[in-house]
C-alpha positions as CSV (number, residue, x, y, z in Angstrom):
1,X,48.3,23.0,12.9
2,X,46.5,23.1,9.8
3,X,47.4,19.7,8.8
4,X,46.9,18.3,12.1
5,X,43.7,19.2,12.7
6,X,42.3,18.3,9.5
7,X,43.9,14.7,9.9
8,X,42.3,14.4,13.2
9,X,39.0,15.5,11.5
10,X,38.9,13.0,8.9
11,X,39.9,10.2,10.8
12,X,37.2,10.6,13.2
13,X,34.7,11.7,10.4
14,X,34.5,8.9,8.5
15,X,34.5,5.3,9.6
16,X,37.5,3.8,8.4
17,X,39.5,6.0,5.8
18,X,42.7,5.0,4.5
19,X,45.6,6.9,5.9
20,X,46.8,8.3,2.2
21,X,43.7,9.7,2.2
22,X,43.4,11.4,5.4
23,X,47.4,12.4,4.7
24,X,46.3,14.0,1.5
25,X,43.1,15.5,2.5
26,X,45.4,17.0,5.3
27,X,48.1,18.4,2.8
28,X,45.8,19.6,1.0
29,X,43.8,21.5,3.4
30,X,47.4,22.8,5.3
31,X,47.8,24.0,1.6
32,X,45.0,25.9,1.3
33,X,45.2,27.7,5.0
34,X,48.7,28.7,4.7
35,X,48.3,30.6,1.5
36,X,45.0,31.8,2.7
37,X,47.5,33.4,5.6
38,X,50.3,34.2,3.4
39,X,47.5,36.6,0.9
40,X,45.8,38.0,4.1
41,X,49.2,39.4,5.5
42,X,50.7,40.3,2.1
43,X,48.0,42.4,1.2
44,X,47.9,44.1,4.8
45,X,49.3,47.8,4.3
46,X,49.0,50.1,7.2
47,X,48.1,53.5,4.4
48,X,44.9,51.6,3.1
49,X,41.2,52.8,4.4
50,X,40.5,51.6,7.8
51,X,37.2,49.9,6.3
52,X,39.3,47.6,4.0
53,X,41.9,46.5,7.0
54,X,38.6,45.7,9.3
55,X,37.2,43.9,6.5
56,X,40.8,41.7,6.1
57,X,40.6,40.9,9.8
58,X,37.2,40.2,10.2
59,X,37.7,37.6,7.4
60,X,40.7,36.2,9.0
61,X,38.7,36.1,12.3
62,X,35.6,34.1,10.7
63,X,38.3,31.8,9.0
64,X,40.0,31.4,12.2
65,X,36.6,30.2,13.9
66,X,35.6,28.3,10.9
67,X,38.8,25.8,11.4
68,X,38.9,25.8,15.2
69,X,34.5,24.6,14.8
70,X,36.2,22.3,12.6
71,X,38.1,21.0,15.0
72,X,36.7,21.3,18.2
73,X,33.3,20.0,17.1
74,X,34.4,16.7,16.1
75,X,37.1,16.4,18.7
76,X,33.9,17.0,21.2
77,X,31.9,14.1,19.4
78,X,34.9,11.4,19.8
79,X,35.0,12.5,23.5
80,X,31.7,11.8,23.8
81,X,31.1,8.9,22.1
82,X,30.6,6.5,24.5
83,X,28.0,8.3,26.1
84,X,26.2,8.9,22.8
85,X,26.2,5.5,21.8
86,X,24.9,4.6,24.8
87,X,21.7,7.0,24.2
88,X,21.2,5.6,21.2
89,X,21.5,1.8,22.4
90,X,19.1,2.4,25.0
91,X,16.4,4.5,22.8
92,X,17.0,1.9,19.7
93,X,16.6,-1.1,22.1
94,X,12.8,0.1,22.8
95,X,12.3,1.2,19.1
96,X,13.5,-2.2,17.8
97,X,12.0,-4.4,20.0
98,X,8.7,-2.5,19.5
99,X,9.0,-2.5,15.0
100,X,10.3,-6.6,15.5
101,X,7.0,-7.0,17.7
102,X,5.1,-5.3,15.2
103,X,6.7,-7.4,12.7
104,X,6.5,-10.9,13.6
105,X,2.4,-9.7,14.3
106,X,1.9,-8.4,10.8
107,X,3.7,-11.4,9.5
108,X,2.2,-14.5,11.1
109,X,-1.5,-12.7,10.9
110,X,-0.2,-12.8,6.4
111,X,0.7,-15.7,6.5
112,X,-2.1,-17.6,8.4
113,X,-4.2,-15.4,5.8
114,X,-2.4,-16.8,3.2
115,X,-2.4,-20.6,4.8
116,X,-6.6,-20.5,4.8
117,X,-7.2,-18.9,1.6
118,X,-3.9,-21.2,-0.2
119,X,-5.7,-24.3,1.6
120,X,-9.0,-23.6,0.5
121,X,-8.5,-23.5,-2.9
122,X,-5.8,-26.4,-2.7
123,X,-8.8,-28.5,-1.7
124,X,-10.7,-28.1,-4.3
125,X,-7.9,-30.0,-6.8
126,X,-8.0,-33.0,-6.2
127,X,-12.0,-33.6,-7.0
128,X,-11.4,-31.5,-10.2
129,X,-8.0,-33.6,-11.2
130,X,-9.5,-36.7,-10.5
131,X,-12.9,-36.4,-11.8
132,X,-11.6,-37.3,-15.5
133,X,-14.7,-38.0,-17.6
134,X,-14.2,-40.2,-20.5
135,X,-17.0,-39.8,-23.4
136,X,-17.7,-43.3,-24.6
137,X,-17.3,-44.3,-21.2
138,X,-19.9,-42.2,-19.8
139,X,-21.9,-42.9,-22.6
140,X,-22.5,-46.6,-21.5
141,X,-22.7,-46.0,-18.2
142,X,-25.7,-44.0,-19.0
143,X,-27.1,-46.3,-21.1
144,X,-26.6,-48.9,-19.1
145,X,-28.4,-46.9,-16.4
146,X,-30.9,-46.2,-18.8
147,X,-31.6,-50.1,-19.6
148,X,-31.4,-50.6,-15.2
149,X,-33.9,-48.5,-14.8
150,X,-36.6,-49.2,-17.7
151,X,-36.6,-52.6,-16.5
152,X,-38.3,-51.7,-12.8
153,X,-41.7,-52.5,-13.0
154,X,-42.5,-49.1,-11.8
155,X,-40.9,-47.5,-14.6
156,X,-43.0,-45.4,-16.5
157,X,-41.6,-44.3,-20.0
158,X,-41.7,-41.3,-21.5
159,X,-45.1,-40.9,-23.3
160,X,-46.0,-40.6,-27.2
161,X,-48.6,-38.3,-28.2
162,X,-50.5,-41.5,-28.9
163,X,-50.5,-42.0,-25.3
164,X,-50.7,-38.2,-24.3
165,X,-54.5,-38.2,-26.3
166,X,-55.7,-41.5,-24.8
167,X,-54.5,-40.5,-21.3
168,X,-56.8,-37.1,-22.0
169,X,-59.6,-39.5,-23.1
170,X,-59.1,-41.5,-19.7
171,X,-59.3,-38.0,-17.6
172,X,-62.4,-37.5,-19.4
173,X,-64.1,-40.3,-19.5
174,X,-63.4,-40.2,-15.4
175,X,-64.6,-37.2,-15.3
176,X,-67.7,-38.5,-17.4
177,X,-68.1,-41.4,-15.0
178,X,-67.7,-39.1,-11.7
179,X,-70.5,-37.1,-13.1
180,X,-72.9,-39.9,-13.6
181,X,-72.1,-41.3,-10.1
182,X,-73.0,-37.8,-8.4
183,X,-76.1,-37.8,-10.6
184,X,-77.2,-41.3,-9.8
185,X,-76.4,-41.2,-6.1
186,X,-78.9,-37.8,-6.0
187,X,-81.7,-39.9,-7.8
188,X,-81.3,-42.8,-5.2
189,X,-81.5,-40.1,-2.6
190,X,-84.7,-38.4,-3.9
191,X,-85.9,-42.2,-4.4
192,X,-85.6,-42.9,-0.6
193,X,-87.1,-39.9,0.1
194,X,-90.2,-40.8,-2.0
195,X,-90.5,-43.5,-0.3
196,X,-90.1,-42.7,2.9
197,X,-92.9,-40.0,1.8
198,X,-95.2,-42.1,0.8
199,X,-95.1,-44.7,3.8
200,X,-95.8,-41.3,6.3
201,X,-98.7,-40.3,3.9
202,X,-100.3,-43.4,3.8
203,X,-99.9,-43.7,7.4
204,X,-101.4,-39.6,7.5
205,X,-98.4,-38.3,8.6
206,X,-96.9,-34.8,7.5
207,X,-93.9,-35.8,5.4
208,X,-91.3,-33.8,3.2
209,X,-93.5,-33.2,-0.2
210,X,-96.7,-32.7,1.8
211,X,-96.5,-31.1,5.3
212,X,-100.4,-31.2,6.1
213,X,-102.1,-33.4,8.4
214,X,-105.0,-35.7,6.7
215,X,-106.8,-38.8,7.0
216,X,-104.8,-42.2,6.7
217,X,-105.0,-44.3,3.5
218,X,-104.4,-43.9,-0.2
219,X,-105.5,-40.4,-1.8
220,X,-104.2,-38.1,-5.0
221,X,-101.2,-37.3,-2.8
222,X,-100.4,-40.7,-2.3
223,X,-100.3,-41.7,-6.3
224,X,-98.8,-38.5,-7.0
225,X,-96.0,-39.5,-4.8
226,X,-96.0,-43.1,-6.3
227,X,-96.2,-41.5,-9.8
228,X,-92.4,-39.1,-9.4
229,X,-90.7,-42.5,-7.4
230,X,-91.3,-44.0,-10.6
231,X,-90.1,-41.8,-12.3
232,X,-87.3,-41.7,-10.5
233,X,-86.4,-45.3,-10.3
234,X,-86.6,-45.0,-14.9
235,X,-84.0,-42.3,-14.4
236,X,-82.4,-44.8,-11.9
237,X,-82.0,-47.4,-14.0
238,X,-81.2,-45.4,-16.7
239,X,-77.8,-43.7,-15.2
240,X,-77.3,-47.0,-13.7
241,X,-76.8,-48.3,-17.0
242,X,-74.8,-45.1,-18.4
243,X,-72.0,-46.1,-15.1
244,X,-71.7,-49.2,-16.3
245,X,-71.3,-48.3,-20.1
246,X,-68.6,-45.9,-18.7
247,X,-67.2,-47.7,-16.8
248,X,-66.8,-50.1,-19.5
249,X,-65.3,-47.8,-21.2
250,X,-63.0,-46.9,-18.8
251,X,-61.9,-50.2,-18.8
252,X,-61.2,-50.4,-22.4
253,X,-59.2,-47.4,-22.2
254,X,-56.8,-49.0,-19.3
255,X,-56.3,-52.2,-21.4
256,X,-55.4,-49.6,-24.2
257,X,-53.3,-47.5,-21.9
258,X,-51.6,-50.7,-20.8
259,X,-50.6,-51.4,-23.9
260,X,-49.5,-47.9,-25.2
261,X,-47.0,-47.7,-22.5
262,X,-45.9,-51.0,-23.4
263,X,-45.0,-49.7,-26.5
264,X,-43.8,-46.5,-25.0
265,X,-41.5,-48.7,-23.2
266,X,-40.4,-50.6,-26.3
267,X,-39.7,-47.1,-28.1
268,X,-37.8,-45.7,-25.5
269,X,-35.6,-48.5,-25.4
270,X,-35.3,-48.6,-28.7
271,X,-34.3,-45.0,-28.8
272,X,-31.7,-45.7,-26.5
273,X,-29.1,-46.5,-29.7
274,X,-29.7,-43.2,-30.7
275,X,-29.4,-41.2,-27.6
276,X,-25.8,-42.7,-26.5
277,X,-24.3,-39.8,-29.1
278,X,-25.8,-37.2,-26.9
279,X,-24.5,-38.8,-24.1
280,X,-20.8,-38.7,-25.7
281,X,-21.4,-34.6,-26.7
282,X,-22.9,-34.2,-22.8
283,X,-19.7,-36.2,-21.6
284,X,-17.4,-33.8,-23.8
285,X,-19.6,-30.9,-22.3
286,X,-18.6,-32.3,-19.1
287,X,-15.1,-32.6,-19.5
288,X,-14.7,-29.2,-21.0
289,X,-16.2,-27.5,-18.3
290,X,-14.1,-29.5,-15.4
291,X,-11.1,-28.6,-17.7
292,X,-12.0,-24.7,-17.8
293,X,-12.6,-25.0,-14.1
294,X,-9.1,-26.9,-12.9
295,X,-7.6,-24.2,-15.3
296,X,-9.4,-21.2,-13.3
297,X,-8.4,-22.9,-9.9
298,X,-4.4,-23.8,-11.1
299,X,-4.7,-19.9,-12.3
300,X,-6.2,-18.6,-9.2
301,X,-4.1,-20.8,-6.9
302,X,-0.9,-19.5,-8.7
303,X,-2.3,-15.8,-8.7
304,X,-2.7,-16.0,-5.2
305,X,0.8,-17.3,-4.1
306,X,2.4,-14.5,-6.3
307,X,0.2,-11.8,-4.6
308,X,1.4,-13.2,-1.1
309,X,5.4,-13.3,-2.3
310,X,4.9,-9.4,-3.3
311,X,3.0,-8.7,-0.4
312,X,6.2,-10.3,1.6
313,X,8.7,-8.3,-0.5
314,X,6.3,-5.4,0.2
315,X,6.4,-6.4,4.2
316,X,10.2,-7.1,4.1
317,X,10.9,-4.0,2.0
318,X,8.7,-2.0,5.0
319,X,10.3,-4.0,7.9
320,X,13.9,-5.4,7.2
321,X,15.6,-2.4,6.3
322,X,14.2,-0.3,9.2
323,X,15.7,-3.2,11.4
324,X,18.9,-3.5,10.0
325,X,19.4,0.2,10.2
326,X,18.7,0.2,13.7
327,X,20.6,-2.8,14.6
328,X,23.8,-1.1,12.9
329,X,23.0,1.8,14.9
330,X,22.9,0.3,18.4
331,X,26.2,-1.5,17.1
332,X,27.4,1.7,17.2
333,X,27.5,2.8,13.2
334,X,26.1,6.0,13.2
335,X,26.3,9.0,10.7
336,X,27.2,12.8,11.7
337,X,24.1,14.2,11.7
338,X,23.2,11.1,13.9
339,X,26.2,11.6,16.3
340,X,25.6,15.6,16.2
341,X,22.1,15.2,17.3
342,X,23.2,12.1,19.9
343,X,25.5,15.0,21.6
344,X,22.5,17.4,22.2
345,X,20.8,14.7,23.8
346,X,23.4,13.6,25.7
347,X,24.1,17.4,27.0
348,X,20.9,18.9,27.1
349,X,18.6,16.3,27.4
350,X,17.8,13.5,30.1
351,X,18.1,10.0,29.3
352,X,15.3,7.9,29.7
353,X,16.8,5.2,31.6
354,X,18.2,7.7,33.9
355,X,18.9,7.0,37.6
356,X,18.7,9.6,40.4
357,X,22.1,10.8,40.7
358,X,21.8,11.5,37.1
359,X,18.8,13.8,37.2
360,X,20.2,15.4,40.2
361,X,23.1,16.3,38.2
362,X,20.9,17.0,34.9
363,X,21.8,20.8,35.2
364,X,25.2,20.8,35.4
365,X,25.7,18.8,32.2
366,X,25.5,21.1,29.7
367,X,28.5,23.3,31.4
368,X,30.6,19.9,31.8
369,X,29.7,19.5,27.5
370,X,30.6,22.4,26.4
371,X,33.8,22.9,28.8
372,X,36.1,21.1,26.5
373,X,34.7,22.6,23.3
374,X,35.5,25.7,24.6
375,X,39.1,24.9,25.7
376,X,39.4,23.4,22.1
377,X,37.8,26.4,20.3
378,X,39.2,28.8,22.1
379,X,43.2,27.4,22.1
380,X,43.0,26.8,18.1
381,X,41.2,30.6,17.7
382,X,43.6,32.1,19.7
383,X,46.7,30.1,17.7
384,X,45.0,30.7,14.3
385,X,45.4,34.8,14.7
386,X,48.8,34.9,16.1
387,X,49.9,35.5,12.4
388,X,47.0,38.3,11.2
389,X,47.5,39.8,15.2
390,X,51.3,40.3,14.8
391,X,51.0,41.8,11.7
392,X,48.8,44.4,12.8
393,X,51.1,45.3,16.1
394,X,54.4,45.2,14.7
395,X,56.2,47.6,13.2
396,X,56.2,47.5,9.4
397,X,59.8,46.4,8.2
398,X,61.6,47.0,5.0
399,X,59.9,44.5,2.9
400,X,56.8,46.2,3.7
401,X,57.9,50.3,3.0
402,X,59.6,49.0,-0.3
403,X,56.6,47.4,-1.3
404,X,53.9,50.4,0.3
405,X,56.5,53.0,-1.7
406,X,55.8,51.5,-5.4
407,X,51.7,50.6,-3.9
408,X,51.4,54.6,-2.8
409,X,52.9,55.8,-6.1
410,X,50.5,53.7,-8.3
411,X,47.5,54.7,-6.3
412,X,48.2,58.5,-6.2
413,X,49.1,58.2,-9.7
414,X,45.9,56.9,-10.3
415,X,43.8,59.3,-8.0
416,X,45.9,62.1,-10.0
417,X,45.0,60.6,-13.4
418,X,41.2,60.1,-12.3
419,X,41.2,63.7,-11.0
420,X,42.6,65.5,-13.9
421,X,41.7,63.0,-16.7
422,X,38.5,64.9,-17.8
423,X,40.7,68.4,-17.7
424,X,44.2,68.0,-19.1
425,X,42.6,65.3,-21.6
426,X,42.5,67.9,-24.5
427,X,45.7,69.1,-23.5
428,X,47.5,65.4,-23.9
429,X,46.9,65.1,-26.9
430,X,48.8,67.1,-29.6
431,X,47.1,68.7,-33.1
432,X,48.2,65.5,-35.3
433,X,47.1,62.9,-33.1
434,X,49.6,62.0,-31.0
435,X,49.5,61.1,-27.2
436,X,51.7,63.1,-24.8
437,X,52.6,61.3,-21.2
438,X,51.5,63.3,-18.2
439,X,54.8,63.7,-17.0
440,X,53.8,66.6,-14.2
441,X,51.7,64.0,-12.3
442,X,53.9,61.3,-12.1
443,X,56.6,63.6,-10.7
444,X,54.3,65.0,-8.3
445,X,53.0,61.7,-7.0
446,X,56.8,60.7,-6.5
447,X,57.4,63.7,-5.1
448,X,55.3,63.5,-1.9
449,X,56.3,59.8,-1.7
450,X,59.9,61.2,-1.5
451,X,58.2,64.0,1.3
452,X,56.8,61.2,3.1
453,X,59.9,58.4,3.3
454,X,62.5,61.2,4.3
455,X,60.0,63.1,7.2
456,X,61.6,62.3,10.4
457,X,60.3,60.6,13.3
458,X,60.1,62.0,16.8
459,X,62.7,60.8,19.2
460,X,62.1,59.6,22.3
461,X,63.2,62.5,24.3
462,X,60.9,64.4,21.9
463,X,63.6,65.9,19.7
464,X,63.6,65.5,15.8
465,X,66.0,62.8,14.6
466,X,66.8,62.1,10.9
467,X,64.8,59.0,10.0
């Protein structure tokens, strides 16, 4: 039975085991039960302590519903299989649609991530790749920009310190000039005014310089006024002829400026030569810096594509496995602890997807579960201490008194020689140091022995008979 069961329990344990391993795993297991069996009713004696034969049967009955568990239990899981793969089909089918949902979300939002940033900085290649600068090249380009634009008319040339000073000479002479003007245009003012003032005093009017009424004609007033208009028509003249002096001037210093920035313009084109080797070092300058740049962008570009494949190893690592494993479990590849929990659901718990019949029937299902494991259990219990039960309610037979006769003498020999050790131990040993056997309590201990086998039982009729 031993061997049975245990073949039935590794075949159904373990998805697909070899039969020589199952066969040897059951041998070996048949081995181990039937000596187990073999010590427990060889050591049995009826004269021992009452503790120690309770102890020997308890063990026997804890063995005995240690291999029927064994047995029943996963006899109980094939029967219900079916039912708990189902469970688990129907719970997995939410779970997985729910985590490949989830997935193909977190995946497409990555990668359209990815897509804008990737694209981003993919645009900005080709104006760096193709934006090759060559030095010399660019060099007389800008020269020959240079020379384009110096020959405009409205070019104006950088300007010498030459020119710098005589341009300050021109803002002051202007300013000079300016001056002059205001002062001249106030003396032509205060000339009309004279005149008009003398015209109204002539006349006897009240003018600006003399507000009083008075007879008409020419008096002191009237010379007096004369006498500052001219005056003021000396001064006239006189700034009259500064403005043109000035402006004279001014004119010199145009023709002068004229021909400074014609040789401005001369120098800077002549300075042109020169200036081309700065434009080679600016078009290295260039070059270098759109190198640095397309090498920052090739770095960042490549950067970013490896960051996106670990993030997907990351996302696949987080994703993929959990959906393989459930995908193997509704296919119906499912692990003991899986299948042991599966069978408490299926018994004690209501499936989701449940109909009415079935939740009208919910609390009967836990008696209809545990029915067979019970039948099971209790059959292989009951078998397993037929051996241990017959030994304690049969007769002992002659195996057993020879063996219990040789047991009883070595254990009351040994009570004796633990009782009377500490006061015959003096007396066992002689004056020159030899050991004497304690003969007197191995003849006592055989003794009652003897007293006990040859006692005789009562007969039925409740007579004494010889044993």
């Amino acid at each position: 039975m031993a061997f049975l069961g245990m073949l039935f329990y590794s075949k159904n344990r373990f998805a697909n085991p070899p039969w020589l391993a199952c066969v040897g795993i059951a041998l070996a297991w048949s081995f181990v039960i039937m000596n187990t069996d073999r010590i427990l009713l060889a050591t049995y004696r009826p004269f021992q302590p009452w503790y120690r034969r309770i102890l020997q049967v308890i063990f026997r009955f804890v063995l005995a519903g240690v291999v029927s568990v064994a047995i029943a239990f996963p006899f109980c899981l094939d029967q219900f299989r079916p039912a708990i793969r189902h469970r688990y089909q129907t719970e997995y089918q939410e779970l997985l649609g729910k985590l490949r949902e989830e997935e193909n979300t977190v995946r497409k939002a990555a990668e359209a991530e990815f897509r804008a940033g990737h694209d981003a900085l993919t645009a900005q290649l080709p104006a760096l790749q193709d934006a090759i600068t060559n030095p010399q090249v660019y060099a007389d380009n800008k020269i020959d920009e240079e020379k384009t634009h110096a020959s405009d008319p409205a070019f104006v040339p950088p300007a010498s310190g030459a020119t710098r000073t005589l341009l300050s000479q021109i803002d002051a002479a202007k300013e000079t000039l300016a001056s002059t003007n205001a002062a001249l245009e106030e003396k032509q003012d205060l000339h009309r005014r004279l005149v008009e003032a003398t015209a109204r005093e002539v006349l006897g009017q009240p003018n600006e310089f003399y507000p009083e009424l008075k007879k008409s004609g020419e008096g002191p007033r009237t010379k007096d006024l004369q006498a500052r208009d001219k005056i003021t028509l000396g001064e006239i003249r006189n700034l009259e002829a500064a403005v043109a002096a000035q402006t004279a001037t001014l004119a010199a210093f145009d023709k002068t400026l004229a021909a400074q920035r014609l040789a401005d313009r001369n120098a800077y084109l002549d300075g042109l030569v020169a200036r081309r080797e700065a434009y080679v070092e600016e078009a290295k300058e260039i070059e270098r810096v759109r190198q640095e740049r397309l090498d920052r962008l090739k770095t960042d570009i490549a950067r970013y594509e490896e960051d996106y494949a670990n993030a997907r190893k990351l996302h696949e690592a987080r994703y993929l496995p959990r959906i393989a494993l459930y995908e193997r479990k509704m296919a119906g590849v499912l692990d003991p602890m899986e299948e042991t929990i599966g069978l408490y659901k299926v018994i004690f718990l209501i499936a989701p997807d449940a109909d009415e019949i079935e939740k009208r029937e919910y609390g009967y299902r836990w008696i209809a579960g545990l029915f067979p494991f019970v039948v099971i259990f209790g059959t292989l219990f009951t078998l397993d201490l037929v051996p241990i039960l017959a030994k304690i309610f049969s007769r002992a037979g002659p195996y057993d008194v020879l063996v219990e006769e040789k047991e009883f003498i070595a254990l009351e020999n040994l009570r004796s020689f633990r009782r009377d050790y500490q006061e015959h131990a003096s007396a066992w040993v002689s004056g020159n140091g030899e050991r004497t056997k304690p003969k007197a309590t191995y003849e006592h201990a055989s003794l009652l022995v003897r007293r006990r086998l040859e006692r005789p039982e009562p007969a039925a009729d409740g007579k004494s008979a010889k044993a």
